[in-house]
DRENDO-1510 file (C-alpha; in Angstrom, 1 decimal, always signed):
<recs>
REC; n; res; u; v; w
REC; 1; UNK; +0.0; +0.0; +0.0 .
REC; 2; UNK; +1.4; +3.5; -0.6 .
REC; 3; UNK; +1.9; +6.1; +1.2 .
REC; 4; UNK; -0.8; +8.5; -0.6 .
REC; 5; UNK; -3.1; +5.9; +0.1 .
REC; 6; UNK; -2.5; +5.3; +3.8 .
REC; 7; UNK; -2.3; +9.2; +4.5 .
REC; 8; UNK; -6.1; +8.5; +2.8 .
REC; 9; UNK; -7.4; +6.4; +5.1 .
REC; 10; UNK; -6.6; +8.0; +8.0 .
REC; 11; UNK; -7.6; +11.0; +7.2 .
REC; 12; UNK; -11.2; +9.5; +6.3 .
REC; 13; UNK; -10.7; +7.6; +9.7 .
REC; 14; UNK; -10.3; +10.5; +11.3 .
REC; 15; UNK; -13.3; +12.6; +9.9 .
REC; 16; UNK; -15.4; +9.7; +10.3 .
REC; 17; UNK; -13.6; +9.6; +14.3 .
REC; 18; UNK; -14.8; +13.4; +14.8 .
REC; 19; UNK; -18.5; +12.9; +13.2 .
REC; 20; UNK; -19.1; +9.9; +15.0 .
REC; 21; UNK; -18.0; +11.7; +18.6 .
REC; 22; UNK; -19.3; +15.0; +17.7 .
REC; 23; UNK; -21.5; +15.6; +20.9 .
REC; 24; UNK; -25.1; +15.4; +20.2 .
REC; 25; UNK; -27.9; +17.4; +22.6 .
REC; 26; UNK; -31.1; +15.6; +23.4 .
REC; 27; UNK; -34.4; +17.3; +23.3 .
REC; 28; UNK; -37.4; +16.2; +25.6 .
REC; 29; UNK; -41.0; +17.2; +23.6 .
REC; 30; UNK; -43.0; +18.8; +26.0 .
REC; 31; UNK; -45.8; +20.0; +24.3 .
REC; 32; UNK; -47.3; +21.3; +21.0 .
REC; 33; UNK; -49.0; +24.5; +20.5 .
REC; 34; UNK; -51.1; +25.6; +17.4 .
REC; 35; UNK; -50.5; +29.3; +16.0 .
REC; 36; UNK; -51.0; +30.7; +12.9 .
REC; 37; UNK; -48.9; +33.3; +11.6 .
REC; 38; UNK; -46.1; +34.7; +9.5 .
REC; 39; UNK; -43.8; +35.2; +11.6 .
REC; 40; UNK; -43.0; +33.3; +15.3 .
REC; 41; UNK; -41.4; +35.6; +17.5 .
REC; 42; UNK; -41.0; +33.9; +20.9 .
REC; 43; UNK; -42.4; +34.0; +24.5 .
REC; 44; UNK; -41.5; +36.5; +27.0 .
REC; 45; UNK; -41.1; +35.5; +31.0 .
REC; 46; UNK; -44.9; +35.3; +31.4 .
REC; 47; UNK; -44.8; +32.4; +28.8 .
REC; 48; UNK; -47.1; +35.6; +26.5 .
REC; 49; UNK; -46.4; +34.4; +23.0 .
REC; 50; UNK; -46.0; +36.9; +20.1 .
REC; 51; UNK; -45.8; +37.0; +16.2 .
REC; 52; UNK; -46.5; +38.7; +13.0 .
REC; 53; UNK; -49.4; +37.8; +10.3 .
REC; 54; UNK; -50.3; +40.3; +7.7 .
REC; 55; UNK; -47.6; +43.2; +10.1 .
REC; 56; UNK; -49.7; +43.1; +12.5 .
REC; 57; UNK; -47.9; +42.3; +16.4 .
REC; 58; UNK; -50.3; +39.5; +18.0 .
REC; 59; UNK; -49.9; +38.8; +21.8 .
REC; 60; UNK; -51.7; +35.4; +22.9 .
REC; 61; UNK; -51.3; +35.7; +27.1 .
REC; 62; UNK; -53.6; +33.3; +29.2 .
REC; 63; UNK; -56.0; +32.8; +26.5 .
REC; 64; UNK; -56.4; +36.4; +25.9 .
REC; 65; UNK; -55.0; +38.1; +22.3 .
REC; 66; UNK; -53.8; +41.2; +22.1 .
REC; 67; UNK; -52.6; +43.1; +18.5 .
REC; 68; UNK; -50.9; +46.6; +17.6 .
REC; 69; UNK; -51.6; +47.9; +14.2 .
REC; 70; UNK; -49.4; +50.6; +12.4 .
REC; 71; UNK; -49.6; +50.3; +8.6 .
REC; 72; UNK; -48.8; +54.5; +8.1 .
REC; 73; UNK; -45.2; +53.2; +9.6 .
REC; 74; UNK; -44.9; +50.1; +6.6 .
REC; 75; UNK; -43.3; +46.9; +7.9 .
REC; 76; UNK; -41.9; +45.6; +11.5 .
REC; 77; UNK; -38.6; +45.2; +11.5 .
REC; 78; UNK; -38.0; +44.3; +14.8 .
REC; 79; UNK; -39.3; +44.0; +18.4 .
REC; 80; UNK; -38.0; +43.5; +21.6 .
REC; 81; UNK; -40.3; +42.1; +24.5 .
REC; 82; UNK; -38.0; +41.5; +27.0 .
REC; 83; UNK; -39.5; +43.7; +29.2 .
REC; 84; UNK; -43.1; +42.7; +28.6 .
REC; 85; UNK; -44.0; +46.5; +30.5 .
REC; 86; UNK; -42.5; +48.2; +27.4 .
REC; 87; UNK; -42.0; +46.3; +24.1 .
REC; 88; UNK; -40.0; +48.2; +21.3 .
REC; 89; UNK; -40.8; +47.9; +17.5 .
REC; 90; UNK; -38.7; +49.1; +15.5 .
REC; 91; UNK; -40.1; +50.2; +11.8 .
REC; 92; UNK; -36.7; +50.5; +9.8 .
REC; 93; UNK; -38.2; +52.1; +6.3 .
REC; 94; UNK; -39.5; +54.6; +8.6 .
REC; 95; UNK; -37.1; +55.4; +10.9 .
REC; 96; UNK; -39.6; +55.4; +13.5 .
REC; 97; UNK; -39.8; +53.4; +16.8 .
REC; 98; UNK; -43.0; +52.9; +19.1 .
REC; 99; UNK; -43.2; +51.9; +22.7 .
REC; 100; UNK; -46.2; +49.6; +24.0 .
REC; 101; UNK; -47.6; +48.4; +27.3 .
REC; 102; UNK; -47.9; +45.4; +28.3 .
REC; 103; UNK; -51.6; +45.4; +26.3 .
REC; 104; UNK; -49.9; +46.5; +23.3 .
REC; 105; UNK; -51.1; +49.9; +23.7 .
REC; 106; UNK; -49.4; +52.6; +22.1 .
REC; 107; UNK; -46.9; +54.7; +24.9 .
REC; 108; UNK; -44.9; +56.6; +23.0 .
REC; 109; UNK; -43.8; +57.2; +19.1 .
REC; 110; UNK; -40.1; +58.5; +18.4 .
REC; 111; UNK; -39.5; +59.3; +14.9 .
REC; 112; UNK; -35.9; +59.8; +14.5 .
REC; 113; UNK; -36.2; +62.1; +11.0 .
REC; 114; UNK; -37.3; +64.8; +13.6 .
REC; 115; UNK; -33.7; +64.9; +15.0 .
REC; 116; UNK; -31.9; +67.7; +14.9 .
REC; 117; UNK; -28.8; +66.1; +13.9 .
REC; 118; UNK; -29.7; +63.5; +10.8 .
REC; 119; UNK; -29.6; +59.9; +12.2 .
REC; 120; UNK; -30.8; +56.5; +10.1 .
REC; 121; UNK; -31.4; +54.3; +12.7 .
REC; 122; UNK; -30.5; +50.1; +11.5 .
REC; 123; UNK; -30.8; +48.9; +15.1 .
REC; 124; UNK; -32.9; +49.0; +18.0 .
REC; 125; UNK; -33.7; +47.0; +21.5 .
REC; 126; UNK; -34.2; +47.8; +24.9 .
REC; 127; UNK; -31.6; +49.2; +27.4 .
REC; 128; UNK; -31.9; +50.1; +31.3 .
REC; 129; UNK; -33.1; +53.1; +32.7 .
REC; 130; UNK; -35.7; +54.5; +30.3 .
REC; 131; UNK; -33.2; +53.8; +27.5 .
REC; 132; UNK; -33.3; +51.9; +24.1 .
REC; 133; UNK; -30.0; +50.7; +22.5 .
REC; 134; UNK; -29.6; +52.3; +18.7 .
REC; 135; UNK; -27.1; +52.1; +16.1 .
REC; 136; UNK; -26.6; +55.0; +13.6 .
REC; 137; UNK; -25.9; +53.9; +9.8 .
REC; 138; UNK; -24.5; +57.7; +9.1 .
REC; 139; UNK; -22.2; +57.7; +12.4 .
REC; 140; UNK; -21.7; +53.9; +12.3 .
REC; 141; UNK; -21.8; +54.4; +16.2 .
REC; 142; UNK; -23.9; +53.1; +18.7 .
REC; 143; UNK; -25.7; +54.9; +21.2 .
REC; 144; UNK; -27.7; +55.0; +23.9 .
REC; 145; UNK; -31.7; +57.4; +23.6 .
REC; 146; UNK; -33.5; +58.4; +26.6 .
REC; 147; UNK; -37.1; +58.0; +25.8 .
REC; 148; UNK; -37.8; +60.4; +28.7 .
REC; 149; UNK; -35.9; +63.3; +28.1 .
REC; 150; UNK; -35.6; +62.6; +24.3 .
REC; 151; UNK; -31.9; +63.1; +24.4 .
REC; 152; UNK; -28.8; +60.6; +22.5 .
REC; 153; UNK; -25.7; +60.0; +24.1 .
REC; 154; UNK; -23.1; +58.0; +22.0 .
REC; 155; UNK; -20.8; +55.4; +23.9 .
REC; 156; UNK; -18.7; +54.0; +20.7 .
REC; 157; UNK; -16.9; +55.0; +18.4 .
REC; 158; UNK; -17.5; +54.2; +14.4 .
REC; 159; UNK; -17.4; +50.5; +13.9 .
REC; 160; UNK; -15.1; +49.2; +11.4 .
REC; 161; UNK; -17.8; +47.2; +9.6 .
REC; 162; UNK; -21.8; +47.1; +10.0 .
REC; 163; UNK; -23.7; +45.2; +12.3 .
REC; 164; UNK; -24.8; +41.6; +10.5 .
REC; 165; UNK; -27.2; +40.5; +13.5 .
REC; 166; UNK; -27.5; +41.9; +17.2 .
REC; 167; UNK; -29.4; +41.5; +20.4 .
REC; 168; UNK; -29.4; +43.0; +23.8 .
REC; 169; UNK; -30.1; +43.1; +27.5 .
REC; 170; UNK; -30.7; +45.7; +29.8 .
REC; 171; UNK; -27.0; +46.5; +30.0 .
REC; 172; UNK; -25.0; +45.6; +27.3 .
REC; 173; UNK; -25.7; +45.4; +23.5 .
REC; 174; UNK; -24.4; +42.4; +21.7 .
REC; 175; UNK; -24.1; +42.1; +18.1 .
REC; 176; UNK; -22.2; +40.4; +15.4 .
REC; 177; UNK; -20.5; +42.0; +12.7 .
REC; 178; UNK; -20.1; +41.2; +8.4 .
REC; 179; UNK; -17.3; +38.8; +9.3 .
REC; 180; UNK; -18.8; +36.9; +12.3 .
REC; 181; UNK; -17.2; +38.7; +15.0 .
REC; 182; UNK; -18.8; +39.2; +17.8 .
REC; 183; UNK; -19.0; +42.0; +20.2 .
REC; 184; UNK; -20.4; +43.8; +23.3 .
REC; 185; UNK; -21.1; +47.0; +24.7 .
REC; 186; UNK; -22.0; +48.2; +28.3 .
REC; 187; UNK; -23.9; +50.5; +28.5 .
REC; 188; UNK; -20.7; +52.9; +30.4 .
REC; 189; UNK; -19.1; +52.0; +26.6 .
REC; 190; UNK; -16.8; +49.7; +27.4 .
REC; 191; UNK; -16.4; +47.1; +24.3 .
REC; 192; UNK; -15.5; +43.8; +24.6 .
REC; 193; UNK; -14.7; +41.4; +21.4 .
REC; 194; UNK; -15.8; +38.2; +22.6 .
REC; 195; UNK; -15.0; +35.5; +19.9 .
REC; 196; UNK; -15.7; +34.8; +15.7 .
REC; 197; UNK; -19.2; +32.6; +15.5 .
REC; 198; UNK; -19.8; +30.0; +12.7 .
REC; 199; UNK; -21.6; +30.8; +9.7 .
REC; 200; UNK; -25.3; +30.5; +10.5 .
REC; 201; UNK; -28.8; +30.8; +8.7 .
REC; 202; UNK; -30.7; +32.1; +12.2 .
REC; 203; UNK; -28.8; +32.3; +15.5 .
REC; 204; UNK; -29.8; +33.4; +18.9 .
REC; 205; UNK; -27.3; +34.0; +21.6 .
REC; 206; UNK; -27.4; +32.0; +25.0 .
REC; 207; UNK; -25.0; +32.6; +27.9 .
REC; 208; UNK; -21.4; +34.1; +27.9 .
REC; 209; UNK; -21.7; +34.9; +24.0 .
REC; 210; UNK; -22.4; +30.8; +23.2 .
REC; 211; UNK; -25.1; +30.6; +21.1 .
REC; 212; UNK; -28.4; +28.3; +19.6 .
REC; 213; UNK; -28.0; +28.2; +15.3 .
REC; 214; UNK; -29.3; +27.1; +12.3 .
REC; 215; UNK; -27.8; +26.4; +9.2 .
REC; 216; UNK; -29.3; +23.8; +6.4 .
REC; 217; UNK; -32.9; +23.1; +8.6 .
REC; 218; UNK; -30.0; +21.8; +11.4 .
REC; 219; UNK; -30.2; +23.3; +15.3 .
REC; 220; UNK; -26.3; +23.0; +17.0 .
REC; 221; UNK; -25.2; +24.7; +19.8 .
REC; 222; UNK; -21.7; +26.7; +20.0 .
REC; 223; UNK; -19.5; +27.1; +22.4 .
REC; 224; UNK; -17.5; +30.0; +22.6 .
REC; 225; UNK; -14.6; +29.1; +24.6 .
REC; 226; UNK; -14.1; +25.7; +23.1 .
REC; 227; UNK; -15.2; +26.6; +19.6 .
REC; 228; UNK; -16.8; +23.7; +19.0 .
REC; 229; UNK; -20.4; +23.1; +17.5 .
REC; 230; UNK; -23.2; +20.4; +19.3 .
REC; 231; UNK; -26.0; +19.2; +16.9 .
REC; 232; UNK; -29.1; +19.5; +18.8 .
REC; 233; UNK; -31.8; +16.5; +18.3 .
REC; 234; UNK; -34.8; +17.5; +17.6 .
REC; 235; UNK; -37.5; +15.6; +15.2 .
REC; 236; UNK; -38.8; +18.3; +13.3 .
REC; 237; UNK; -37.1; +18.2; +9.7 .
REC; 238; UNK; -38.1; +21.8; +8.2 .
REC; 239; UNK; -37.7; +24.7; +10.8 .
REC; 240; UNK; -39.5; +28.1; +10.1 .
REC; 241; UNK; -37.8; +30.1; +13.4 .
REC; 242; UNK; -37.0; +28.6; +16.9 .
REC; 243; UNK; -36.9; +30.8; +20.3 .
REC; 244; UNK; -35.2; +29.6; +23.3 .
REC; 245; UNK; -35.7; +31.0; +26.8 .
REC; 246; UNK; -35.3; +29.3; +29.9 .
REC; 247; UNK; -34.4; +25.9; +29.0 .
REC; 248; UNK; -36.9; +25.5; +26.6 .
REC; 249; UNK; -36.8; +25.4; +22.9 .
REC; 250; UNK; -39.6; +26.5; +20.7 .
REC; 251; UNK; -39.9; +25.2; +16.8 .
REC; 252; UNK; -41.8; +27.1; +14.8 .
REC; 253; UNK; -43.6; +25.1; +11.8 .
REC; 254; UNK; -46.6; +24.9; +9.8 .
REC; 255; UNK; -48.9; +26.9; +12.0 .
REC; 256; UNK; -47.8; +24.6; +15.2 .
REC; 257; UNK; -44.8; +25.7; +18.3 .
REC; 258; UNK; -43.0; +22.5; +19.2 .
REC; 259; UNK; -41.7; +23.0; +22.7 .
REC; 260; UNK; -38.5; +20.6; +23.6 .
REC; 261; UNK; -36.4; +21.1; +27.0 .
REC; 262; UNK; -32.7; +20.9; +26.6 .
REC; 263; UNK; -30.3; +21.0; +28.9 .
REC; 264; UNK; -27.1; +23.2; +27.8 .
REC; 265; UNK; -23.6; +22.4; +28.2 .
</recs>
């Protein structure tokens, strides 16, 4: 046998080695949960559910449904319900954001092209304090707005590249860049780069900057520090979004929320 061909085998033997222990993450079903909808947006800490179906926000809490309607503002870019007392949606074409209560009732409506100084806002989400997190497309900086006083106050400086994907919580702002970096800002401006994530479809961060992904209709897990990727096993072959809060996984398909409980690493 030659040389070329021994160097061959082992390297299939080895591939085959790392497939083979690749560490796989069970899912228990716990229950299924008709919806219909375009969009599956997740549960808050009440276990409220809320999506999207014609742009219109739907909250389904305890049996009751709640909706916000804003078609002068075209189409929802994003919404933040981590604090279920004051949910952002952001309207990007519009560079408008509104505020609602916890019975999607309109609080407040901030239409950034009424600033003074020109902003185009491409990112919003909830801060601390009476504060959402923005990101400026004309400053490439991201700031911090007081919905109170109605007042900016920038704590970077210009990012080198734009902002792929992002999320927050009340004190720091994650988000990952064009070349899968991934970063963090508190909200006192200190920046932290935290690691380069694997090229994903959807993603959602976890703890400690791992992260839930999906990429080809596959769910894995990431870890950070080891930089290493765990396929998570769940039934459902075609996933239309997934949400996962508190141990528990949400698949969104065909008008039904599969809920699995997984145990992270």
């Amino acid at each position: 046998m030659t040389a070329k061909k021994i160097l061959f085998i082992l390297i299939i033997n080895f591939l085959c080695f790392s497939l083979q222990s690749q560490e796989v993450i069970p899912a228990v079903k716990q229950s299924d949960t008709q919806l219909t909808c375009d969009i599956f947006l997740g549960f808050d800490n009440q276990k409220s559910i809320y999506s999207l179906k014609n742009n219109i926000l739907t909250k389904n809490s305890n049996g009751i449904t709640y909706q916000y309607n804003n078609l002068s503002l075209g189409k929802i870019t994003n919404v933040d319900f981590q604090n279920p007392l004051q949910i952002v949606i952001f309207y990007k074409n519009f560079n408008t954001v509104v505020l609602l209560d916890n019975q999607l009732n309109e609080i407040k409506k901030i239409d950034f092209n009424l600033q003074s100084t020109p902003v185009t806002i491409e990112a919003v989400a909830l801060s601390s304090q009476n504060q959402i997190w923005i990101y400026d497309s004309i400053s490439s900086k991201i700031g911090l707005y007081n919905v109170n006083t109605d007042t900016f106050k920038w704590i970077s400086t210009m990012l080198e590249n734009p902002i792929l994907y992002y999320e927050s919580d009340y004190t720091h702002f994650h988000w990952t860049d064009i070349n899968l970096n991934l970063y963090r800002i508190s909200i006192y401006g200190t920046i932290e780069k935290l690691g380069i994530l694997p090229k994903f479809d959807v993603i959602q961060l976890t703890k400690n900057g791992n992260s839930i992904y999906k990429k080809d209709d596959e769910l894995y897990y990431y870890d950070l520090t080891s930089k290493s990727s765990s396929k998570i096993a769940i039934d459902e072959k075609i996933i239309s979004k997934f949400f996962f809060r508190d141990g528990i996984l949400s698949i969104f398909t065909q008008n039904e929320i599969t809920n699995y409980k997984i145990i992270l690493p």
